[in-house]
PDBQT receptor file of N, H, CA, C and O in Angstrom, charges set to zero:
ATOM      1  N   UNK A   1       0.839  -1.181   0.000  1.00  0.00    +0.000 N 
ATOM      2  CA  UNK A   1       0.000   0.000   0.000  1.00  0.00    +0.000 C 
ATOM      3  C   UNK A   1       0.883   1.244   0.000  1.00  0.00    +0.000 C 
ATOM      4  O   UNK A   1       2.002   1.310   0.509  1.00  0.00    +0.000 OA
ATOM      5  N   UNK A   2       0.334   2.074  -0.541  1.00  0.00    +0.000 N 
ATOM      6  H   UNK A   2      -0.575   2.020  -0.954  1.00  0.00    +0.000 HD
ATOM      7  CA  UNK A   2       1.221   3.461  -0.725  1.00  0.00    +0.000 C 
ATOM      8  C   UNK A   2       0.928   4.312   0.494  1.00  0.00    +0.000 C 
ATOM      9  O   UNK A   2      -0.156   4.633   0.980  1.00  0.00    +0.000 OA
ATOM     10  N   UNK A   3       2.712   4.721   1.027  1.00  0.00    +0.000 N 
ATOM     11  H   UNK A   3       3.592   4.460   0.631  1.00  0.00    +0.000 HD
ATOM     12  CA  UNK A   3       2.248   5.681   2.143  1.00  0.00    +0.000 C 
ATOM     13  C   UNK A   3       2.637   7.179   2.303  1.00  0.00    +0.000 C 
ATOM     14  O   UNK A   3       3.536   7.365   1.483  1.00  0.00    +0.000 OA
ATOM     15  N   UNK A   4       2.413   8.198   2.895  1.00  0.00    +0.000 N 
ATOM     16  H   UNK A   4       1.683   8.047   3.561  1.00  0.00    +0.000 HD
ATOM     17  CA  UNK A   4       2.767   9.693   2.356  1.00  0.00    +0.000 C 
ATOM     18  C   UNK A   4       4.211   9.709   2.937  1.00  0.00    +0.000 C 
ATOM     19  O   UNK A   4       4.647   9.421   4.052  1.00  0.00    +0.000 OA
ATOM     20  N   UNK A   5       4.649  10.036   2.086  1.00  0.00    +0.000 N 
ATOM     21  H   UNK A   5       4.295  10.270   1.180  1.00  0.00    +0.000 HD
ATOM     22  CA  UNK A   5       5.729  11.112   1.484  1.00  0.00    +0.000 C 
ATOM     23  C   UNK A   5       6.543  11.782   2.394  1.00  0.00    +0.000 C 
ATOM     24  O   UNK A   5       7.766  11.718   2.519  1.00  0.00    +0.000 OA
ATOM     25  N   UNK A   6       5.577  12.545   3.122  1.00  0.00    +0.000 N 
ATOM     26  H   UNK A   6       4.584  12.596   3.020  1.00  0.00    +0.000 HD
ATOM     27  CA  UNK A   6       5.334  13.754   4.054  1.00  0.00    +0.000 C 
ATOM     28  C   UNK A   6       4.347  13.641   5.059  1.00  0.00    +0.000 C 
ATOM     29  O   UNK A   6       3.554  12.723   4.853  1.00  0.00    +0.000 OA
ATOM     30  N   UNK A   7       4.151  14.335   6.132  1.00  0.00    +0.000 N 
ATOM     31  H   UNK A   7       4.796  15.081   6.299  1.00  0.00    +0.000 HD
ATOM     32  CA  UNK A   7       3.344  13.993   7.079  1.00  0.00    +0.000 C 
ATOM     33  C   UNK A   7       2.287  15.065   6.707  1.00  0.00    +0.000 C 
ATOM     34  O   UNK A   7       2.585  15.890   5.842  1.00  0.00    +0.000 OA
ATOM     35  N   UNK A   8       0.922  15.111   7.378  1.00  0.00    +0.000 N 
ATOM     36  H   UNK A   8       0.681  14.441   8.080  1.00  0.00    +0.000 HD
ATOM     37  CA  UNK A   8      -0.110  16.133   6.883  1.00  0.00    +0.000 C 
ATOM     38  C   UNK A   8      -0.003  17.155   8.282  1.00  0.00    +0.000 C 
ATOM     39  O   UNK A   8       0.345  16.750   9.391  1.00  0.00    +0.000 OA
ATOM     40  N   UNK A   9      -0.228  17.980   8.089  1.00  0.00    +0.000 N 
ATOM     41  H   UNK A   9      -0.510  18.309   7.188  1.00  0.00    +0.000 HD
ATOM     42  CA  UNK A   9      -0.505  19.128   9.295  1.00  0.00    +0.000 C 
ATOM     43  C   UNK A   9      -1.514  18.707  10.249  1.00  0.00    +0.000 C 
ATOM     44  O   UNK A   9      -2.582  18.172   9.950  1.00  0.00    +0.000 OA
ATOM     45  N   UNK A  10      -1.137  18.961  11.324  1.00  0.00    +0.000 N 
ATOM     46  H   UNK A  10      -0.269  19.395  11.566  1.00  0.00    +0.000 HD
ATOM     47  CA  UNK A  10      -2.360  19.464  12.274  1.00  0.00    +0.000 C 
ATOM     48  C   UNK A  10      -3.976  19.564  11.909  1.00  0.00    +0.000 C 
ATOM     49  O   UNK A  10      -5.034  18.969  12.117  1.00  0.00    +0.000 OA
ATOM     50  N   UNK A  11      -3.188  21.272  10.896  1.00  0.00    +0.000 N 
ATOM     51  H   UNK A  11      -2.329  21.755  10.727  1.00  0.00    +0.000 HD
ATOM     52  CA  UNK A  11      -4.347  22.122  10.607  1.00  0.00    +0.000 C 
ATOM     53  C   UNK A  11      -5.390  21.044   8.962  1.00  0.00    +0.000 C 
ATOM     54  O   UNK A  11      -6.524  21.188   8.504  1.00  0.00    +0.000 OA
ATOM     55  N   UNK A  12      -4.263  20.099   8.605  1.00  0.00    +0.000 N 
ATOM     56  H   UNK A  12      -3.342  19.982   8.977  1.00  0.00    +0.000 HD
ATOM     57  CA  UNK A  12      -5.278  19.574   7.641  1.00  0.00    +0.000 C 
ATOM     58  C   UNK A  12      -5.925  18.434   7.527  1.00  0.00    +0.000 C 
ATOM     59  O   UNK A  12      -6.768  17.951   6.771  1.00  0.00    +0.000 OA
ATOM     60  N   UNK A  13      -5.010  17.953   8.963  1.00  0.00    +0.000 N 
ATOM     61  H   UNK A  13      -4.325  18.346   9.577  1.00  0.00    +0.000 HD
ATOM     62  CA  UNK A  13      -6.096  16.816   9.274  1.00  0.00    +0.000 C 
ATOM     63  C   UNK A  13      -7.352  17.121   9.620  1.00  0.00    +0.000 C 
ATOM     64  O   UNK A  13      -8.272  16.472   9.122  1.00  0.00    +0.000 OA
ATOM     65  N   UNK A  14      -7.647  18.310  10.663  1.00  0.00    +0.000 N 
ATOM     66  H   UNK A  14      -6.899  18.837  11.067  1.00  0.00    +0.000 HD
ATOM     67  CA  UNK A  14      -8.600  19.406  11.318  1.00  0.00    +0.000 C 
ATOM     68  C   UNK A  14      -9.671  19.025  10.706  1.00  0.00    +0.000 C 
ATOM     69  O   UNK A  14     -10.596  18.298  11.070  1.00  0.00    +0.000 OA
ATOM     70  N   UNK A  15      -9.345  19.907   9.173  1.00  0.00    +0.000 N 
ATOM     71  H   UNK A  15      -8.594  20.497   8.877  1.00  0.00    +0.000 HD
ATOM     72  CA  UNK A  15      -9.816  19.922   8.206  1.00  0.00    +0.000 C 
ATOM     73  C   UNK A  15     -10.781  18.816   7.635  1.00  0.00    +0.000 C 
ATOM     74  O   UNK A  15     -11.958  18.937   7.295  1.00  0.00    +0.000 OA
ATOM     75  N   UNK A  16     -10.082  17.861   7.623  1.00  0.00    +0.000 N 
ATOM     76  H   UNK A  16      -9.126  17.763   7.900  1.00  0.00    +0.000 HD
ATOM     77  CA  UNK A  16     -10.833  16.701   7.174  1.00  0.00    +0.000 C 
ATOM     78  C   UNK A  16     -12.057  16.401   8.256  1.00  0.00    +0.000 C 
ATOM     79  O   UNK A  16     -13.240  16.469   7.923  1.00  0.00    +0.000 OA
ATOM     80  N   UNK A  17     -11.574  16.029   9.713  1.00  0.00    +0.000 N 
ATOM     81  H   UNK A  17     -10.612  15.973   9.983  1.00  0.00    +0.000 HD
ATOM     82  CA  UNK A  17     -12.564  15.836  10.698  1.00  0.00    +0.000 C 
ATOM     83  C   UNK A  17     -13.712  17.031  11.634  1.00  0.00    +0.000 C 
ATOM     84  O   UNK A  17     -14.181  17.120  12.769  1.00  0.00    +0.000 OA
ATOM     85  N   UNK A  18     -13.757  17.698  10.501  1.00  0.00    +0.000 N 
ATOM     86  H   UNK A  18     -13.376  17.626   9.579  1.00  0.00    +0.000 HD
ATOM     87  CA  UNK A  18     -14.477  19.154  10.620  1.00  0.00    +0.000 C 
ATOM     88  C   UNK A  18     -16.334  18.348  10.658  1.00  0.00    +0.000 C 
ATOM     89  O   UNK A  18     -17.251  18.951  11.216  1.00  0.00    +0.000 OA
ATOM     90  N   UNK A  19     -16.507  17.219  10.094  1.00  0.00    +0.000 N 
ATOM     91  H   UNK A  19     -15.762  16.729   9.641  1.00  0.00    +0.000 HD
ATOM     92  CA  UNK A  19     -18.010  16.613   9.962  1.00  0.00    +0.000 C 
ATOM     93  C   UNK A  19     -17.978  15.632  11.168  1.00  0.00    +0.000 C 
ATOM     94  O   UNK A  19     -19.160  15.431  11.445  1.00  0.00    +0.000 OA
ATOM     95  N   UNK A  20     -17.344  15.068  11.846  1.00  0.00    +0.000 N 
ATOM     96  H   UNK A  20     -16.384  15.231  11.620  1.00  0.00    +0.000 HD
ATOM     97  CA  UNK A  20     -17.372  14.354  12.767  1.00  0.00    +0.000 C 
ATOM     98  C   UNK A  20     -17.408  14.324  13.911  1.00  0.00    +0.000 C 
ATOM     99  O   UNK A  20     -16.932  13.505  14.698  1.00  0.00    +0.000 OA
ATOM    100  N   UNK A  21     -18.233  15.623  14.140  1.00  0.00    +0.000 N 
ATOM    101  H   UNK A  21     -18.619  16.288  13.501  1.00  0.00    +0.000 HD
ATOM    102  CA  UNK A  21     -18.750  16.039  15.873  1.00  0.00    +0.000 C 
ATOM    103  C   UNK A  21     -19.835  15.151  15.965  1.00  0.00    +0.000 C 
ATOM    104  O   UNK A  21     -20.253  14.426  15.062  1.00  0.00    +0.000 OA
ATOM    105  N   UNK A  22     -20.288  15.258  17.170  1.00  0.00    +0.000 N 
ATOM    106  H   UNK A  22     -19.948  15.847  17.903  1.00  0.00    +0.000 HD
ATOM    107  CA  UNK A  22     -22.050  14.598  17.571  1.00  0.00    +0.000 C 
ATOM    108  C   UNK A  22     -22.176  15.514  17.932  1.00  0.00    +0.000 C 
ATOM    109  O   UNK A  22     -21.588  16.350  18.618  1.00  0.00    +0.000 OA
ATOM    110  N   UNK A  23     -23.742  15.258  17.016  1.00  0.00    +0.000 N 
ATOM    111  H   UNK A  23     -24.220  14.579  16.458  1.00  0.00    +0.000 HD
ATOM    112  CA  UNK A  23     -24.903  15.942  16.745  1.00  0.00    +0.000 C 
ATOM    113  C   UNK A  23     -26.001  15.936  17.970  1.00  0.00    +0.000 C 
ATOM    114  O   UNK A  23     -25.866  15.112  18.875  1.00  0.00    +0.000 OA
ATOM    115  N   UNK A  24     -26.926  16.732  17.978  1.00  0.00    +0.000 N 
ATOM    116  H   UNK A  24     -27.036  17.402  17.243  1.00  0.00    +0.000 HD
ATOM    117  CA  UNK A  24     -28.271  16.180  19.040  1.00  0.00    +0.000 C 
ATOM    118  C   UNK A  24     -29.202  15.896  18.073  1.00  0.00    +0.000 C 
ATOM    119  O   UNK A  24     -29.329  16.256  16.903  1.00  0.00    +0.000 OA
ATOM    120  N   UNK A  25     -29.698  15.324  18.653  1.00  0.00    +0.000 N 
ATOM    121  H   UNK A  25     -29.594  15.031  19.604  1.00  0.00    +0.000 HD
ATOM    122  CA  UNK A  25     -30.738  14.337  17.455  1.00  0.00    +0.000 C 
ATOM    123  C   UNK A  25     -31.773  15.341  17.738  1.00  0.00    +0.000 C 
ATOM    124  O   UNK A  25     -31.800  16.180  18.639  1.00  0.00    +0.000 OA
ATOM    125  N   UNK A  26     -32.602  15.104  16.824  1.00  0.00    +0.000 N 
ATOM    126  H   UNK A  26     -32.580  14.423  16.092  1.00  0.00    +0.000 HD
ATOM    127  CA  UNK A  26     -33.834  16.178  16.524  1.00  0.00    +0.000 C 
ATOM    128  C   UNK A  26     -34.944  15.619  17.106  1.00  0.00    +0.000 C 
ATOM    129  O   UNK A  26     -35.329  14.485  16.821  1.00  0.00    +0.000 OA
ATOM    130  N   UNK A  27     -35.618  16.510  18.098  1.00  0.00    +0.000 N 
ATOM    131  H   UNK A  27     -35.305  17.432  18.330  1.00  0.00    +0.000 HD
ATOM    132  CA  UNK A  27     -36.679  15.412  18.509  1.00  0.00    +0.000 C 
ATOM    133  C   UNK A  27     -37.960  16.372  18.507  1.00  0.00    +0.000 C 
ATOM    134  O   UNK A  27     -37.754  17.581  18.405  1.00  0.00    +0.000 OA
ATOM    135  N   UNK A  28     -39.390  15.854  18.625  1.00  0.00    +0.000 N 
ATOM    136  H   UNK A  28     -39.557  14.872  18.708  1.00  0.00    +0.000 HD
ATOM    137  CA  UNK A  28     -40.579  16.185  18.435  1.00  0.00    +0.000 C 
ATOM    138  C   UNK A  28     -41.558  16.234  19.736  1.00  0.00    +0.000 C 
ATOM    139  O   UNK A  28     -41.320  15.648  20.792  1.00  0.00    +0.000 OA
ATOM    140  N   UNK A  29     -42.544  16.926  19.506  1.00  0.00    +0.000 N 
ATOM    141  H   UNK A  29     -42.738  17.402  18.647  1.00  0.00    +0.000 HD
ATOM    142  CA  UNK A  29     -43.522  17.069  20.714  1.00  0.00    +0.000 C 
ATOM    143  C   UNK A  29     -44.660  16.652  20.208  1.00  0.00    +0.000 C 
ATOM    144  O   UNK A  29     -45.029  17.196  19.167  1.00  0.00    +0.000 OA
ATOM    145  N   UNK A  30     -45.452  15.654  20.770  1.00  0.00    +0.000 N 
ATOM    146  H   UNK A  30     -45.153  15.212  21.616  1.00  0.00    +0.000 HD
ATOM    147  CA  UNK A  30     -46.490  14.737  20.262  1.00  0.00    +0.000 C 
ATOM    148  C   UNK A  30     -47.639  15.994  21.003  1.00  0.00    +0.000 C 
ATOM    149  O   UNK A  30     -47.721  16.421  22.154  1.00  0.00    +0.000 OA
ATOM    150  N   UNK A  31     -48.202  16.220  20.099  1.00  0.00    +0.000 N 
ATOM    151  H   UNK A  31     -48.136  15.873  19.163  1.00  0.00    +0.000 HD
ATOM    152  CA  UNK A  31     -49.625  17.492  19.645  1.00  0.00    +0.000 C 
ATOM    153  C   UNK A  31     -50.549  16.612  21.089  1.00  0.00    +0.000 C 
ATOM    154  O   UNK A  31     -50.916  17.205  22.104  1.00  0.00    +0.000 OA
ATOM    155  N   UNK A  32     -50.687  15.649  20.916  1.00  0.00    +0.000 N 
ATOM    156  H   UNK A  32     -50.388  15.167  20.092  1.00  0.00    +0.000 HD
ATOM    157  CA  UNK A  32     -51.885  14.718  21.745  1.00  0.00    +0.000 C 
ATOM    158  C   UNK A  32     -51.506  14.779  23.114  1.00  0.00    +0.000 C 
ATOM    159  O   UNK A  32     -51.995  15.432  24.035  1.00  0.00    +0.000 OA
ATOM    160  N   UNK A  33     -50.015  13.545  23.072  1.00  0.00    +0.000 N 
ATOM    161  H   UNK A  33     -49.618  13.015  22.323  1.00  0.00    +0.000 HD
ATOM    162  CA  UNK A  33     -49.980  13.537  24.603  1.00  0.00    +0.000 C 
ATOM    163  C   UNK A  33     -48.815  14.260  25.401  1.00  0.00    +0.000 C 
ATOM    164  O   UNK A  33     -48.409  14.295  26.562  1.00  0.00    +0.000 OA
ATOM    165  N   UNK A  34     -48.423  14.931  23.925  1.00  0.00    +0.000 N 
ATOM    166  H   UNK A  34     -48.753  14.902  22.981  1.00  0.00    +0.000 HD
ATOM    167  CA  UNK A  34     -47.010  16.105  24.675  1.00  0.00    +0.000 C 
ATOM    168  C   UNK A  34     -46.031  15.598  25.256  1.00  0.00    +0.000 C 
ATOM    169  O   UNK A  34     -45.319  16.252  26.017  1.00  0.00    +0.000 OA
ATOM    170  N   UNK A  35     -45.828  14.231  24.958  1.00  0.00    +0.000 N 
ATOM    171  H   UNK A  35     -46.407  13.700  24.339  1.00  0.00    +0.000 HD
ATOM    172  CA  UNK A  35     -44.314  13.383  25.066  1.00  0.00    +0.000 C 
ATOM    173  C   UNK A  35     -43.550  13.912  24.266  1.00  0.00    +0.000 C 
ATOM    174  O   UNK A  35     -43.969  14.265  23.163  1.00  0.00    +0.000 OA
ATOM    175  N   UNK A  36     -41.952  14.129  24.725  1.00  0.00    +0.000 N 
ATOM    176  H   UNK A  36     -41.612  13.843  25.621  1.00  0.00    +0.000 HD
ATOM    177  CA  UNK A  36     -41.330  14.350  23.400  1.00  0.00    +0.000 C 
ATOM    178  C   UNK A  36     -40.756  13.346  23.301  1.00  0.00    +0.000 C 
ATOM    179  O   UNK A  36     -40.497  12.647  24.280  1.00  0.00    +0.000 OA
ATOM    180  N   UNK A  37     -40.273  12.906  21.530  1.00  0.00    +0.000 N 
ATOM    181  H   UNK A  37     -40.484  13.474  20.735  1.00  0.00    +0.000 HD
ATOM    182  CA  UNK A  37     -39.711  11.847  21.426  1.00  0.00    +0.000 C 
ATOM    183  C   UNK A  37     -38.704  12.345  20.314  1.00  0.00    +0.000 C 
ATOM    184  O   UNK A  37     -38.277  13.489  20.157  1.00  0.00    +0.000 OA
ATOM    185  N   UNK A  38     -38.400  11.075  19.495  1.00  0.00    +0.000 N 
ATOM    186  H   UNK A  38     -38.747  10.146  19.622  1.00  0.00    +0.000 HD
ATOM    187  CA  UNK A  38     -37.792  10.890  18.186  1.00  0.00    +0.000 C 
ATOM    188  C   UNK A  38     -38.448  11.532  16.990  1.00  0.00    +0.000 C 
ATOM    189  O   UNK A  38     -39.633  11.786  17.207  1.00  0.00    +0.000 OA
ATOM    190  N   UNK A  39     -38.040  11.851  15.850  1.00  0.00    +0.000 N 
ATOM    191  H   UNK A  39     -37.078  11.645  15.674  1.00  0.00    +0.000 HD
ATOM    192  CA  UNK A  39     -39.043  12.032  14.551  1.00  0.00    +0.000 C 
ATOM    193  C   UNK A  39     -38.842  10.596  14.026  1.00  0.00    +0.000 C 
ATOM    194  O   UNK A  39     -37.766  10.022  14.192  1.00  0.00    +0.000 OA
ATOM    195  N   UNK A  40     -40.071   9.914  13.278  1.00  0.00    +0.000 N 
ATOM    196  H   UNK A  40     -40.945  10.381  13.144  1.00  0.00    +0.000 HD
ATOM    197  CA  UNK A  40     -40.425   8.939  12.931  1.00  0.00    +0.000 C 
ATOM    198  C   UNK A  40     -39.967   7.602  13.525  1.00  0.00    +0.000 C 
ATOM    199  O   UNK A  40     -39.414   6.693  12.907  1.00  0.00    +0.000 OA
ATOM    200  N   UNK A  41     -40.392   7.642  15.247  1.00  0.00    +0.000 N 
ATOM    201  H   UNK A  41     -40.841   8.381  15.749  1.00  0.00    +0.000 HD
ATOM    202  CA  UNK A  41     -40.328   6.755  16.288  1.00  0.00    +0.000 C 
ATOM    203  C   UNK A  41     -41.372   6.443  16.455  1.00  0.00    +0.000 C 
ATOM    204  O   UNK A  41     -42.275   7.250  16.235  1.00  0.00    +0.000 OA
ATOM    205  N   UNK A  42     -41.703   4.880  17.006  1.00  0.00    +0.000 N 
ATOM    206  H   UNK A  42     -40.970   4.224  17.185  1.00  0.00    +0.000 HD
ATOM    207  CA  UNK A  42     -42.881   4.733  17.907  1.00  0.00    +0.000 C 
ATOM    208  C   UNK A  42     -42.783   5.260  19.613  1.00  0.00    +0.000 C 
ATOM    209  O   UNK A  42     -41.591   5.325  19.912  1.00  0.00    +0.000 OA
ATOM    210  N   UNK A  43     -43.469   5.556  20.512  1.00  0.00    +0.000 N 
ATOM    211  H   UNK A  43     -44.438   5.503  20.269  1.00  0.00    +0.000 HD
ATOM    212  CA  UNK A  43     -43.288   5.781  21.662  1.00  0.00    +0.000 C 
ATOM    213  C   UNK A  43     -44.062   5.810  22.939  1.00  0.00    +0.000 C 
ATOM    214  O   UNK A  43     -45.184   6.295  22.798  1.00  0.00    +0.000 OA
ATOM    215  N   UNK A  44     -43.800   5.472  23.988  1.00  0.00    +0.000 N 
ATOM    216  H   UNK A  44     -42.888   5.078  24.103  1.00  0.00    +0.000 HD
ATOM    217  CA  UNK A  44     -44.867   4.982  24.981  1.00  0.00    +0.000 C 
ATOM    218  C   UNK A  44     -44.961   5.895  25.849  1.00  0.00    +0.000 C 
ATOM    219  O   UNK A  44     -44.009   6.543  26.283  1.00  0.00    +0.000 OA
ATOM    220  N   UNK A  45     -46.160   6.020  26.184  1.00  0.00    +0.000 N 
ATOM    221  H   UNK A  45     -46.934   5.493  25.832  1.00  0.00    +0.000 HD
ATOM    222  CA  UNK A  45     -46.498   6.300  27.032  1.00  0.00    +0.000 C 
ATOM    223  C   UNK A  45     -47.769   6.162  28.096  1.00  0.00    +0.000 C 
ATOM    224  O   UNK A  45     -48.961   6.230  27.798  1.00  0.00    +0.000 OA
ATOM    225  N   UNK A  46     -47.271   5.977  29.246  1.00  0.00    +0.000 N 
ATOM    226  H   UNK A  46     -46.302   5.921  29.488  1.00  0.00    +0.000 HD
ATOM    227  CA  UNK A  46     -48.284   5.352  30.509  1.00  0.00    +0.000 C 
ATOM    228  C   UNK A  46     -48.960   4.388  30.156  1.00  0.00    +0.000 C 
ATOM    229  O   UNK A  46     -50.156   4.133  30.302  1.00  0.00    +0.000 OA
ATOM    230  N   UNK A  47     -47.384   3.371  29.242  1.00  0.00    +0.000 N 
ATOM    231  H   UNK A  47     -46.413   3.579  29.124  1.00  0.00    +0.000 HD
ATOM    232  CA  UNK A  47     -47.789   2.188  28.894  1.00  0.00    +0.000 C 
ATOM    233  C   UNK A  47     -48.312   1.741  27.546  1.00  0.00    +0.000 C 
ATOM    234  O   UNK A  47     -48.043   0.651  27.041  1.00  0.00    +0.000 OA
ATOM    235  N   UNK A  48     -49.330   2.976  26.827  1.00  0.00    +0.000 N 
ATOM    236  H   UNK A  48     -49.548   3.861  27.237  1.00  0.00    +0.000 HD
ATOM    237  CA  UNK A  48     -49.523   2.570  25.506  1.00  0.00    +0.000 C 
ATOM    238  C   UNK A  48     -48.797   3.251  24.507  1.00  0.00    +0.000 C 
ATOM    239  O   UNK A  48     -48.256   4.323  24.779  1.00  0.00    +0.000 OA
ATOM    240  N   UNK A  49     -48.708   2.639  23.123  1.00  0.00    +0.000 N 
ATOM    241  H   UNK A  49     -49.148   1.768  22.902  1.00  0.00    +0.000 HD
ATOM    242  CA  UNK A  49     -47.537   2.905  21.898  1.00  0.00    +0.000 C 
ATOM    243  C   UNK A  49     -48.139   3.465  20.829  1.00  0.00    +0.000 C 
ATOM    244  O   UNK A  49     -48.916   2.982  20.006  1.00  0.00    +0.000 OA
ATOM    245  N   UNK A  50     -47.377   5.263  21.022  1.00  0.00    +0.000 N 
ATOM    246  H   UNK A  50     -46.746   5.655  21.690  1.00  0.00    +0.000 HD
ATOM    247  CA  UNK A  50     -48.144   5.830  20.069  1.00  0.00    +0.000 C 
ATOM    248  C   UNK A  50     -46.829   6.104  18.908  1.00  0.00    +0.000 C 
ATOM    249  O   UNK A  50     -45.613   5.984  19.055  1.00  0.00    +0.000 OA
ATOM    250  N   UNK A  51     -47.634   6.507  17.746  1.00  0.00    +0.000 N 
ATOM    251  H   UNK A  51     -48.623   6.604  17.627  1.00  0.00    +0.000 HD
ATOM    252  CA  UNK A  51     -46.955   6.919  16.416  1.00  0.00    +0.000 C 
ATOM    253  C   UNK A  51     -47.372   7.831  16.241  1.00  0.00    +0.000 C 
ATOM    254  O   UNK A  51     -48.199   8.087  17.116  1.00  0.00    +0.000 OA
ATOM    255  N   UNK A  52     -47.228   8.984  15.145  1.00  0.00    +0.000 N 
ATOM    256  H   UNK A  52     -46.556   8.776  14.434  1.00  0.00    +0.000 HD
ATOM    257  CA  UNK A  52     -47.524  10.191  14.958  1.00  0.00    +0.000 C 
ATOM    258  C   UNK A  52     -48.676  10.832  15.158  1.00  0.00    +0.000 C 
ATOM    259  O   UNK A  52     -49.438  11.520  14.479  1.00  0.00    +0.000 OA
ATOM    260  N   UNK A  53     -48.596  10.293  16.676  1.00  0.00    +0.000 N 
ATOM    261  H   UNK A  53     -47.976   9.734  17.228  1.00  0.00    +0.000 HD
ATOM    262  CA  UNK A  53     -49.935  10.777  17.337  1.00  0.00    +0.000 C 
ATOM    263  C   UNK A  53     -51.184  10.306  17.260  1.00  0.00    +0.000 C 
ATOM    264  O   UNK A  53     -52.251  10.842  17.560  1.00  0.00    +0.000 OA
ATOM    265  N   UNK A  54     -50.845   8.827  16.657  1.00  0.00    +0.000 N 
ATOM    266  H   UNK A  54     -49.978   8.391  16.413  1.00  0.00    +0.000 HD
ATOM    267  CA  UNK A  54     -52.072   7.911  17.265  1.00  0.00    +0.000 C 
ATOM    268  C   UNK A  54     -51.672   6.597  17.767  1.00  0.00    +0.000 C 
ATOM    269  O   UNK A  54     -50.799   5.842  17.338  1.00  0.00    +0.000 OA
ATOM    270  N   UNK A  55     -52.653   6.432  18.982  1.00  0.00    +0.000 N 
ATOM    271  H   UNK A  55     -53.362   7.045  19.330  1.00  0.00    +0.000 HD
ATOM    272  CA  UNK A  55     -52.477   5.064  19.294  1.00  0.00    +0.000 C 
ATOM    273  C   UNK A  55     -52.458   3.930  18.824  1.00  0.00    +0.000 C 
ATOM    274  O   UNK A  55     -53.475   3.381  18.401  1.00  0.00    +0.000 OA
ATOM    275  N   UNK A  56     -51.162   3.333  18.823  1.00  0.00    +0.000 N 
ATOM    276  H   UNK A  56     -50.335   3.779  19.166  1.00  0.00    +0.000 HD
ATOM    277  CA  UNK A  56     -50.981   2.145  18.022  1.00  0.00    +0.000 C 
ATOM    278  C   UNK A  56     -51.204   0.655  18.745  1.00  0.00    +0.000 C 
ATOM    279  O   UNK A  56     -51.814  -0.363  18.419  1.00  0.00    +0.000 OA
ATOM    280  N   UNK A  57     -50.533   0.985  19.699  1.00  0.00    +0.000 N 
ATOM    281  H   UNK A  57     -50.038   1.812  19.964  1.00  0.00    +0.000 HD
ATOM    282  CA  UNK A  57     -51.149  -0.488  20.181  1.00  0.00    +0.000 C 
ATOM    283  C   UNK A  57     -51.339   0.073  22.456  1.00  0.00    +0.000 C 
ATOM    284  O   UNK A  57     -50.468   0.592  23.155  1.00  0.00    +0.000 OA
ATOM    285  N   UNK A  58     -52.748  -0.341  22.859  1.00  0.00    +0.000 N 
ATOM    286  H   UNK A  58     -53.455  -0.763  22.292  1.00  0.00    +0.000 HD
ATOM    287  CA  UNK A  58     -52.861  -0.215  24.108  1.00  0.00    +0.000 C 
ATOM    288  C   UNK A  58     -51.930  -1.340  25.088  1.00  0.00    +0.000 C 
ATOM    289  O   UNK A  58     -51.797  -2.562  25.025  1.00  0.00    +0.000 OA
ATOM    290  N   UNK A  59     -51.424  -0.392  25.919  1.00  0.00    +0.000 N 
ATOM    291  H   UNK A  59     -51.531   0.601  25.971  1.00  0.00    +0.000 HD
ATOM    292  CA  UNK A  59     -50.375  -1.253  27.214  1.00  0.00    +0.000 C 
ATOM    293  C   UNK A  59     -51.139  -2.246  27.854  1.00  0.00    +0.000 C 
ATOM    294  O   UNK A  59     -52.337  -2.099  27.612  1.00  0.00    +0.000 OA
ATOM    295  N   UNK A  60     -50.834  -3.396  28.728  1.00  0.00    +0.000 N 
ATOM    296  H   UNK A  60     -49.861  -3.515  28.924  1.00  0.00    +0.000 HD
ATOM    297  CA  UNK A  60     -51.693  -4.120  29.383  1.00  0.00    +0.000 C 
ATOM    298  C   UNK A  60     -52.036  -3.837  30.552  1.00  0.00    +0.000 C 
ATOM    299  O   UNK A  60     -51.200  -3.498  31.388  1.00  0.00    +0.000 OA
ATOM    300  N   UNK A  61     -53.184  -3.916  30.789  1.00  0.00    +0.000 N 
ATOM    301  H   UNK A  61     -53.863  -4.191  30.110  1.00  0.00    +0.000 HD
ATOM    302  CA  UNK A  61     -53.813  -3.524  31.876  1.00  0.00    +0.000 C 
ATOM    303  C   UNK A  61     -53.787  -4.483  33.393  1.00  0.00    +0.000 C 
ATOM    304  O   UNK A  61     -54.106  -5.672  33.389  1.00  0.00    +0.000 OA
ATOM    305  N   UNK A  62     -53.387  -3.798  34.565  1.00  0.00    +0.000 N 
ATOM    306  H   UNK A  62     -53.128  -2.832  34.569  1.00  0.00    +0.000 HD
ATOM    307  CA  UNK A  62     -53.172  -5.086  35.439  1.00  0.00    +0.000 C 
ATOM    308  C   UNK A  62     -54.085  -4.942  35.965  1.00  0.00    +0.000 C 
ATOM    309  O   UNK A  62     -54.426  -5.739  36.838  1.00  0.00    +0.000 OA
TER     310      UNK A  62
C-alpha cells in the first residue's frame, strides 16, 4: 500500500474531521400527549404505543 511522502498538518487533518462532531438528534412534541420523542419513532407512554400521534397499540392492563 502506498504511504505519504510527508506527514499532513495538524491544521489539515482538522480539516478533514471538521463533519465528525455529535450531533443532538432532533426530537418532536407529540400534539396529543405532549411526550417528546424521536421524529419517525414509535413511543410509549403510561404504557400505551403511540406513532404520529395515534395510538398504536394499548399497554396491558393489570
Amino acid at each position: 500500500m502506498p504511504h505519504p511522502k510527508r506527514r499532513h498538518s495538524t491544521t489539515r487533518r482538522d480539516k478533514r474531521r471538521t463533519h465528525d462532531k455529535a450531533e443532538m438528534p432532533t426530537v418532536a412534541k407529540c400534539p396529543v400527549t405532549g411526550a417528546v420523542h424521536l421524529y419517525h419513532r414509535a413511543y410509549y407512554v403510561d404504557g400505551d404505543l403511540y406513532y404520529k400521534g395515534q395510538l398504536v397499540m394499548e399497554g396491558a392492563k393489570a
